[in-house]
GUTI-501129 format. One line per 2 residues: their letters; for each residue x, y, z of C-alpha. Coordinates in nm, 3 decimals. Example, Ala and Ser with C-alpha at 12.3 -4.5 7.8 and 13.67 -1.06 7.14 Angstrom:
2
as) 1.230,-0.450,0.780 ~ 1.367,-0.106,0.714
//
This chain:
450
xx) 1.895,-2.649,2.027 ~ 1.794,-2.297,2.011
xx) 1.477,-2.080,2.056 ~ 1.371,-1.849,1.781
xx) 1.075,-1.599,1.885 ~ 0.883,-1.465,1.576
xx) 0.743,-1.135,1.632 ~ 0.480,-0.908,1.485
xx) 0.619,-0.755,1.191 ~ 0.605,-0.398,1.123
xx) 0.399,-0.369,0.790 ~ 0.407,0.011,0.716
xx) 0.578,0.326,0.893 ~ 0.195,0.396,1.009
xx) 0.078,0.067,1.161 ~ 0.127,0.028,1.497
xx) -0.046,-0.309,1.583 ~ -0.206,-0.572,1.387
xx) -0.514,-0.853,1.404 ~ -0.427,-1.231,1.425
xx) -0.664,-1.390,1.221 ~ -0.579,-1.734,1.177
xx) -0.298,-1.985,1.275 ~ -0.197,-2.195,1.065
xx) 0.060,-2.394,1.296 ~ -0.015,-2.484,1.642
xx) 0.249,-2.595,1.928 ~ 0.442,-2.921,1.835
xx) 0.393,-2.822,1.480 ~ 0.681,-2.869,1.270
xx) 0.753,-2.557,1.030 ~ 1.006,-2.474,0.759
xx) 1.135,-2.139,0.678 ~ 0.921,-1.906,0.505
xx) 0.634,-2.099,0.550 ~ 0.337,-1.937,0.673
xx) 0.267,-1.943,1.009 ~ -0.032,-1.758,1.084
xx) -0.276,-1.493,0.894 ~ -0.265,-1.133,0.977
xx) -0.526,-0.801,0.931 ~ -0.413,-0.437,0.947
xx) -0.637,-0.171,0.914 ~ -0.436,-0.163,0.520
xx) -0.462,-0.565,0.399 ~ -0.435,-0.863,0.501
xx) -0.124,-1.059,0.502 ~ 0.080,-1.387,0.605
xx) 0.380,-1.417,0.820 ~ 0.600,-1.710,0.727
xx) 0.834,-1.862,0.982 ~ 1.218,-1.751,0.993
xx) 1.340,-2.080,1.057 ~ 1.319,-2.462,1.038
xx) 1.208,-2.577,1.382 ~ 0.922,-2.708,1.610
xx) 0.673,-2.450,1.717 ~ 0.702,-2.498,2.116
xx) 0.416,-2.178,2.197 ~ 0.163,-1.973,2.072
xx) 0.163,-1.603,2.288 ~ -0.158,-1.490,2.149
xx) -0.505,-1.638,2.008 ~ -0.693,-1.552,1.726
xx) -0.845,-1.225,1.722 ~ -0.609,-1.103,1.953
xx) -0.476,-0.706,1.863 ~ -0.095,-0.745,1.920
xx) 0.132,-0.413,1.863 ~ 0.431,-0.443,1.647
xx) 0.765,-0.627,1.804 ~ 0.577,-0.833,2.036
xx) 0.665,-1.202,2.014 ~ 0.429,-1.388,1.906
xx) 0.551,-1.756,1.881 ~ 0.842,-1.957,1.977
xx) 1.010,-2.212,1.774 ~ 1.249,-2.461,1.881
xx) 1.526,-2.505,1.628 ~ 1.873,-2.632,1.576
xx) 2.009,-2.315,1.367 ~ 2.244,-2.116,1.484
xx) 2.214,-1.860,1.212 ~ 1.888,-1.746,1.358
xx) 1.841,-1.883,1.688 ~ 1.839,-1.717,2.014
xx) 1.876,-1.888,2.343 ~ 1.572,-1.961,2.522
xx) 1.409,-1.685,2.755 ~ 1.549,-1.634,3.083
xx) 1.642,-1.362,3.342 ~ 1.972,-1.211,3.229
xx) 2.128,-0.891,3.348 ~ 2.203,-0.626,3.036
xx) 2.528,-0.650,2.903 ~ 2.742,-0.341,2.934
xx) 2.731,-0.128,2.592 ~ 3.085,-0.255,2.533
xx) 3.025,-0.571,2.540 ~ 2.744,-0.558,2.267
xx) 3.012,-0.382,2.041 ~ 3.227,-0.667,2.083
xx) 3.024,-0.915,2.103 ~ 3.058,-1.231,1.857
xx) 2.863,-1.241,1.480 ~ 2.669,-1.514,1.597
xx) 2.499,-1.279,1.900 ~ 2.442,-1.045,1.609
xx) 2.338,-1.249,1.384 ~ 2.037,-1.380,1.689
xx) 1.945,-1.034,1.784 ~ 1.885,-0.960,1.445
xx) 1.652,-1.226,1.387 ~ 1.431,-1.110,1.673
xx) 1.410,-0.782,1.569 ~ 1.137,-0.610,1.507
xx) 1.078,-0.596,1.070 ~ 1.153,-0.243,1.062
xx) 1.418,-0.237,1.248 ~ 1.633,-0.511,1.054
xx) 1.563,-0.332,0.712 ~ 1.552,0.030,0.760
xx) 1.899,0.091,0.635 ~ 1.945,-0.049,0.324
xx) 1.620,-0.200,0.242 ~ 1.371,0.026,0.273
xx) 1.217,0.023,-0.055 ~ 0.877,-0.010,-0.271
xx) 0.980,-0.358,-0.435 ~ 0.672,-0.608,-0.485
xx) 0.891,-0.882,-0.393 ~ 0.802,-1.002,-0.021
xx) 1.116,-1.125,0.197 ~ 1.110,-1.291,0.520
xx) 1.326,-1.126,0.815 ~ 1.556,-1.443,0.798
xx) 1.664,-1.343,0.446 ~ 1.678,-0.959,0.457
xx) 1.901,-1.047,0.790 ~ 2.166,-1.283,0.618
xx) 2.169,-1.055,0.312 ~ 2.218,-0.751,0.538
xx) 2.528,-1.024,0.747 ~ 2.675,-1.104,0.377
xx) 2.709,-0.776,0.223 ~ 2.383,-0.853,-0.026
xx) 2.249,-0.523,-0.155 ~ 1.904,-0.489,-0.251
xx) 2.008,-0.446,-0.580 ~ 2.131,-0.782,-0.556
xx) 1.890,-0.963,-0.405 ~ 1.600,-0.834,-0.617
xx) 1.777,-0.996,-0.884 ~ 1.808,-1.386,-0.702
xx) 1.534,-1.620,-0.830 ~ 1.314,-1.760,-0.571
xx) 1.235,-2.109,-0.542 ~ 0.938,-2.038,-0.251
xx) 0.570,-1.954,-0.279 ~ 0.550,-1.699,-0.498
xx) 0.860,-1.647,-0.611 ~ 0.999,-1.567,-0.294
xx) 1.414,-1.564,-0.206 ~ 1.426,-1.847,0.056
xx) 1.702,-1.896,0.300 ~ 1.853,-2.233,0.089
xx) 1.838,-1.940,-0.181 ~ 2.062,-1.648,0.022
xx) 2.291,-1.879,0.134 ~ 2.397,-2.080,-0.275
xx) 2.402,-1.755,-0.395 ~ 2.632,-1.604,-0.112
xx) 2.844,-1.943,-0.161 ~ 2.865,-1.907,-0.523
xx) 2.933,-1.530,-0.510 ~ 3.279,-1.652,-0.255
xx) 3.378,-1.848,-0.530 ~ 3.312,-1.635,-0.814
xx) 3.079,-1.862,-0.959 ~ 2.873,-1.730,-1.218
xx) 2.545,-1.699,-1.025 ~ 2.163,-1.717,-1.183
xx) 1.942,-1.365,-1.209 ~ 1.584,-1.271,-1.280
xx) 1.550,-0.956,-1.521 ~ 1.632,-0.609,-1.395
xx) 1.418,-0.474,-1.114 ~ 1.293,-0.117,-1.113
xx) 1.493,0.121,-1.000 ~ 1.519,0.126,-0.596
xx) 1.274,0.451,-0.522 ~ 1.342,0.527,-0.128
xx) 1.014,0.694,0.005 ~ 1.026,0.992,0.257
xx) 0.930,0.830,0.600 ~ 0.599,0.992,0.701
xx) 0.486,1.088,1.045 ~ 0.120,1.102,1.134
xx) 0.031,1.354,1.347 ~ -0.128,1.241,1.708
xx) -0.459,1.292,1.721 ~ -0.696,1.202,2.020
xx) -0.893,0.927,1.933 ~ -1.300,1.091,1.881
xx) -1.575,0.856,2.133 ~ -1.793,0.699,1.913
xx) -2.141,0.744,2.081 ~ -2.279,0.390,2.238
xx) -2.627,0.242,2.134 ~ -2.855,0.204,2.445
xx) -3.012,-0.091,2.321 ~ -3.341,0.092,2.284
xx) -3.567,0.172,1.979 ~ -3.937,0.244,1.894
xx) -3.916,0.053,1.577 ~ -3.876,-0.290,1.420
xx) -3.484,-0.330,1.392 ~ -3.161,-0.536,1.301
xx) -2.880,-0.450,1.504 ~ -2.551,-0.561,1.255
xx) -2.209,-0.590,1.409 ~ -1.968,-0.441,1.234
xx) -1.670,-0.634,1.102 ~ -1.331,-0.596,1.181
xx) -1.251,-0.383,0.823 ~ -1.597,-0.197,0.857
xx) -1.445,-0.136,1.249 ~ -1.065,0.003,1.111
xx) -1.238,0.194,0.765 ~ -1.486,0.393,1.007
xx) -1.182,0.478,1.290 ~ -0.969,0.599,0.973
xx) -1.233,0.841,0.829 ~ -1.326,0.999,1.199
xx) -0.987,1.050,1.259 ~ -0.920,1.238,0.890
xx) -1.179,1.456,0.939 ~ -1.108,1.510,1.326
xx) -0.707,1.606,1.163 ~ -0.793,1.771,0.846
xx) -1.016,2.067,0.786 ~ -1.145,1.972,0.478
xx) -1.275,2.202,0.188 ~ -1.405,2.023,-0.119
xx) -1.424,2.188,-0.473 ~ -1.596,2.139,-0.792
xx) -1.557,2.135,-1.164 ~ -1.707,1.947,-1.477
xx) -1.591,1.814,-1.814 ~ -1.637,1.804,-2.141
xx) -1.509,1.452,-2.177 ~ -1.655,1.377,-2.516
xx) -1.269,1.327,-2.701 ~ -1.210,1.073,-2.429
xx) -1.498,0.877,-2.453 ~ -1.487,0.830,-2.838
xx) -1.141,0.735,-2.860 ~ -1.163,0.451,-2.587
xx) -1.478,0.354,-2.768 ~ -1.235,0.308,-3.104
xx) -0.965,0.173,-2.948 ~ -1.057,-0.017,-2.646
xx) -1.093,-0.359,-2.862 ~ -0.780,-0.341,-3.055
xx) -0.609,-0.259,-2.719 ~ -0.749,-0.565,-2.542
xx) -0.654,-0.776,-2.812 ~ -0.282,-0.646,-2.820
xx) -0.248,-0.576,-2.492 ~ -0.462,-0.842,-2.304
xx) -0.579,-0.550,-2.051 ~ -0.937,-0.417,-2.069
xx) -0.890,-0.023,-2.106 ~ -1.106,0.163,-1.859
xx) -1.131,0.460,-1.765 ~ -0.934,0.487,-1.471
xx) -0.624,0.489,-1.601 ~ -0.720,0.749,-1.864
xx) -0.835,0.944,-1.516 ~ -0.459,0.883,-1.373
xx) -0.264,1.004,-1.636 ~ -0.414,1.342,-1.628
xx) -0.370,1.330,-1.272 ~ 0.000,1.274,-1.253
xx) 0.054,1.525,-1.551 ~ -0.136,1.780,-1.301
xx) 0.058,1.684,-0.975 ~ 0.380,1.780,-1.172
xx) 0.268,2.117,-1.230 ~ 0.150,2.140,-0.865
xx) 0.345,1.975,-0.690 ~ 0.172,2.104,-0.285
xx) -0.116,1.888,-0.390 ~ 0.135,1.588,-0.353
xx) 0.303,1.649,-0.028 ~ 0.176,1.586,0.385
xx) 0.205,1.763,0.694 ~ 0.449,1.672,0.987
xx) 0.358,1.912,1.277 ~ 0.447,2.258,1.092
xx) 0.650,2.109,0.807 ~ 0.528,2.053,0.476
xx) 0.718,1.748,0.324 ~ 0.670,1.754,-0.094
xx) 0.673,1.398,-0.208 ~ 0.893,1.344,-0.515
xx) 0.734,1.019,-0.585 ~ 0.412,1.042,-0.744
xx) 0.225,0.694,-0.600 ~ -0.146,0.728,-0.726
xx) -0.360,0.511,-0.483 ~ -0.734,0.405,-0.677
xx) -1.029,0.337,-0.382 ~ -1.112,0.007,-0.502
xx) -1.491,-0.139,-0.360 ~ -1.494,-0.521,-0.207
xx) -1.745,-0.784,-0.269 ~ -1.824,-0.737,0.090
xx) -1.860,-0.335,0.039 ~ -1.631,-0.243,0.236
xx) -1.327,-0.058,0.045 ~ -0.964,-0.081,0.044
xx) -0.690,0.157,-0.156 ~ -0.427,0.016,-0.302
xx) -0.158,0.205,-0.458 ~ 0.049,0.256,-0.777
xx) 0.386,0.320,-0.701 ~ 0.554,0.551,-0.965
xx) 0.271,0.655,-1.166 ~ 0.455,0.916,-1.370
xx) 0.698,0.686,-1.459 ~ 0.457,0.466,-1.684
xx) 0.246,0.490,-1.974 ~ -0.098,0.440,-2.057
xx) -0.028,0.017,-2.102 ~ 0.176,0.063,-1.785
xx) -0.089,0.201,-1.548 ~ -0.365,-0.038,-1.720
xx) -0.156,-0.297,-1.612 ~ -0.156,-0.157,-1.276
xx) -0.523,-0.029,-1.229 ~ -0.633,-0.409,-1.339
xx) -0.345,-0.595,-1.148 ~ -0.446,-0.408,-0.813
xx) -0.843,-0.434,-0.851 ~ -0.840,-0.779,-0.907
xx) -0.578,-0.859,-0.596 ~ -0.803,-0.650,-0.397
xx) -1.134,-0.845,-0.492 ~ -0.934,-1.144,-0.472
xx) -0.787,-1.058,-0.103 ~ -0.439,-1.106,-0.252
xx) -0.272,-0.748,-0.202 ~ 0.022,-0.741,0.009
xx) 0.117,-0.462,0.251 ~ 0.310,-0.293,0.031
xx) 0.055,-0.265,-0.193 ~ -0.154,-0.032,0.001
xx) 0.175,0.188,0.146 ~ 0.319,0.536,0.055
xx) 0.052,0.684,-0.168 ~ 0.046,1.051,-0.204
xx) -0.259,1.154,-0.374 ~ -0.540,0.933,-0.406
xx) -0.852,0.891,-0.706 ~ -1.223,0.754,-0.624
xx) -1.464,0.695,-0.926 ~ -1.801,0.732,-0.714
xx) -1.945,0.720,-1.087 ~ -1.916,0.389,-1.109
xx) -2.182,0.335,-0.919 ~ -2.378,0.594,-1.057
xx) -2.325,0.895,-0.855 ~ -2.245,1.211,-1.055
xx) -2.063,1.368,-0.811 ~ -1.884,1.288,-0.397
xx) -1.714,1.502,-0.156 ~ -1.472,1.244,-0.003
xx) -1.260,1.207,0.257 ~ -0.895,1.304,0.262
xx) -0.678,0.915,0.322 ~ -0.465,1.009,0.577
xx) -0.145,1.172,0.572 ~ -0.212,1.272,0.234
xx) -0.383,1.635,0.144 ~ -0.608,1.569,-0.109
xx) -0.849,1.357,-0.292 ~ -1.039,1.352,-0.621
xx) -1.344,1.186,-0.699 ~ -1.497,1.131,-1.018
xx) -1.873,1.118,-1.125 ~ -2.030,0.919,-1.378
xx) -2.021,1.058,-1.745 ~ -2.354,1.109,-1.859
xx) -2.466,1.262,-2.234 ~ -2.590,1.632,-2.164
xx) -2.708,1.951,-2.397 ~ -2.433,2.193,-2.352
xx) -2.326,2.542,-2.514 ~ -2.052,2.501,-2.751
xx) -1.864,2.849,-2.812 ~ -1.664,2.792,-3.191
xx) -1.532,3.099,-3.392 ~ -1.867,3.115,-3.554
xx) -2.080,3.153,-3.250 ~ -2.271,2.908,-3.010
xx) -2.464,2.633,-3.040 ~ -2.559,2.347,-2.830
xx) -2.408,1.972,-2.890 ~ -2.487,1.634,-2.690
xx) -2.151,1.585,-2.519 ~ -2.048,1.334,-2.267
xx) -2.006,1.573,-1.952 ~ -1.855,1.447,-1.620
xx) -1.870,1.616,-1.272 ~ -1.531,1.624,-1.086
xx) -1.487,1.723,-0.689 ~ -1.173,1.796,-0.522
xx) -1.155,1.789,-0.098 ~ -0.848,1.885,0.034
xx) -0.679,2.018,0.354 ~ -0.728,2.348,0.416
xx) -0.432,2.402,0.635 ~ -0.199,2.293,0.371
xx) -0.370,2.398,0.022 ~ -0.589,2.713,0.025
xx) -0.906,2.758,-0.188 ~ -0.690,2.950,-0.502
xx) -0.416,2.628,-0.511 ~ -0.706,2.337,-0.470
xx) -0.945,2.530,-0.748 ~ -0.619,2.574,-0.975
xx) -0.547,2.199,-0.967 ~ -0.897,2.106,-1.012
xx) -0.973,2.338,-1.307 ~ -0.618,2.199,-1.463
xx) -0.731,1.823,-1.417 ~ -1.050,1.922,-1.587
xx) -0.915,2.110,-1.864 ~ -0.657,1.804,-1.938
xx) -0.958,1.544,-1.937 ~ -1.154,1.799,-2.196
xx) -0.793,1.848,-2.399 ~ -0.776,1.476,-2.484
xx) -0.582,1.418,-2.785 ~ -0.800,1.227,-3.017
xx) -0.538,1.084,-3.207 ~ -0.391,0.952,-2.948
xx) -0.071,0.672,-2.995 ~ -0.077,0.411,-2.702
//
């Protein structure tokens, strides 16, 4: 018999702690690996941590509700496996650092189970895949030589899809015997995203109510997201001095060509066109020409992301908002990133994002017009520099200029704002980039192939 202790994973280079919201197991439980365990909240999404071994669950460390920082055990589970087990807790004196170079594969192999996340997959498999794999199987693949190449490419017989431990193990077996072993099609290519750091900012006091008021009230406790969203738009404008700039466009090429096309797409493509994707695409094209506007700020160094990972502010049925995040955007085309804008919207109405889904943007959209603002200033998401919002398109009288004077047309005109942080992109560079997202959106091709 051996104790495993499953601890907090680490679900972005940002988070620091995270929420237990529900167990689903409770001591004398019996659990299998990669089943779920208990329900997590981070101020990104909500998520499930699945067990890392078959076993008994002999204690529960913390209750529901509880905030518990990443690494801290969090459960104990009584098991038979050596490949993951750990002996059971008791006072030990360190071992000498020569010892833990020499010490047996099986040590290894139980230290590496009760690793923090991070910690186990930081060398090779720190990556942007939408695949989710427990800390049992990232350890044995890192024990067995598996790339992440590799392992991207192993079917999954768990939830989901996911690469279980039974899974790892045939396909290391087969691999020893050169057996001819099963794949799933060719994952994207393996982008490695420049670890962020956030710069340390004293938390702002949030004034207290006194309990007092000279009118008839209803005093609403916030809830835990309302709670997290509010702390992470204090602390953005406590760390960024923000400067937001305007612009408006002629939009009129755009509208009429989704209004031709947008049934013939649905029907080949089963995606509903919106216009956020439309919105992306000249985004990305922009970032490439400006590339500052797609970059963060460690301390005094400026680190230029090379990966452009859009991420769309998406509103909740309970109105409270969440971003998730296209990875790659510049890599796909206009199917692609419809496939992406409707994929992550519905997950995040649904509550089914995972934590990767809401990690590593650099530049993020908001379409306050959809609710029939024409115009926001928003708030920079944190470590990022900027943000664009979009206003609702509404039919105006305008002055056209053509070659034989001016005259004034009904076009579809749209209101764009740009806040960004002043310490990092001046007034010229944020203008520039605003004026060349505008002029791309008026510039629409027409005839445009999709």
């Amino acid at each position: 018999m051996a104790i495993v202790e499953l601890v907090m994973p680490k679900m972005g280079e940002s988070i620091m702690e995270a929420t237990i919201l529900r167990w689903h197991k409770k001591p004398g439980d019996q659990v299998k690996a990669d089943e779920t365990v208990l329900e997590i909240a981070t101020d990104k999404v909500d998520s499930e941590v699945p067990s890392i071994a078959d076993g008994e669950i002999t204690e529960l460390l913390f209750a529901e509700n509880e905030v518990v920082p990443v690494g801290a055990v969090i459960a104990r589970i009584k098991t038979s496996s050596d490949v993951a087990g750990t002996p059971a807790p008791a006072p030990a004196q360190p071992a000498p650092q020569e010892a833990v170079h020499h010490a047996p594969v099986q040590k290894e192999a139980a230290f590496a189970a009760t690793a923090p996340v991070q910690e186990q997959i930081e060398p090779k498999f720190t990556t942007g895949s939408p695949r989710f794999y427990s800390p049992l199987v990232l350890t044995i693949a890192q024990q067995e030589g598996v790339s992440f190449a590799e392992l991207e490419k192993i079917p999954g017989s768990g939830n989901e899809g996911r690469v279980t431990k039974k899974d790892i193990l045939e396909y290391v077996e087969a691999r020893k015997h050169g057996k001819p072993q099963p794949v799933i099609q060719e994952a994207e290519p393996v982008q490695v995203p420049v670890m962020e750091s956030k710069p340390v900012v004293a938390p702002t006091p949030v004034p207290q109510y006194n309990g007092t008021s000279g009118g008839n009230v209803e005093i609403i406790e916030m809830d835990r997201m309302r709670k997290l969203i509010a702390e992470h738009m204090v602390r953005s404008k406590h760390t960024s001095p923000h400067v937001t700039s305007f612009a408006e466009a002629d939009v009129t090429h755009m509208v009429k060509w989704r209004d031709a096309v947008k049934k013939d797409f649905e029907r080949r493509e089963g995606e509903k066109l919106t216009f956020t994707p439309l919105f992306i695409e000249a985004v990305v094209k922009c970032l490439k020409r400006f590339p500052l506007v797609n970059c963060s700020l460690d301390g005094d160094k400026i680190i230029v992301k090379k990966d452009i990972n859009i991420g769309m502010a998406t509103a909740l049925p309970s109105g409270n908002l969440i971003v998730p995040v296209i990875r790659n955007a510049d890599m796909l085309n206009l199917v692609g990133l419809t496939r992406q804008v409707n994929h992550l919207a519905n997950a995040a109405r649904q509550n089914r994002l995972k934590p990767e889904d809401t990690q590593n943007g650099t530049f993020t959209l908001t379409n306050v017009g959809t609710f029939g603002s024409l115009m926001g200033t928003p708030i920079i998401n944190q470590p990022q520099v900027a943000i664009l919002a979009v206003g609702a398109i509404k039919k105006r009288p305008v002055v056209i200029e053509t070659e034989y004077g001016d005259s004034i047309a009904i076009r579809h005109m749209m209101y764009l704002s740009l806040s960004y942080d002043h310490r990092i992109v001046d007034g010229a560079l944020g203008s520039t980039f605003l004026s060349a997202v505008a002029q791309e959106l008026e510039s629409f091709d027409a005839q445009k192939e999709y």
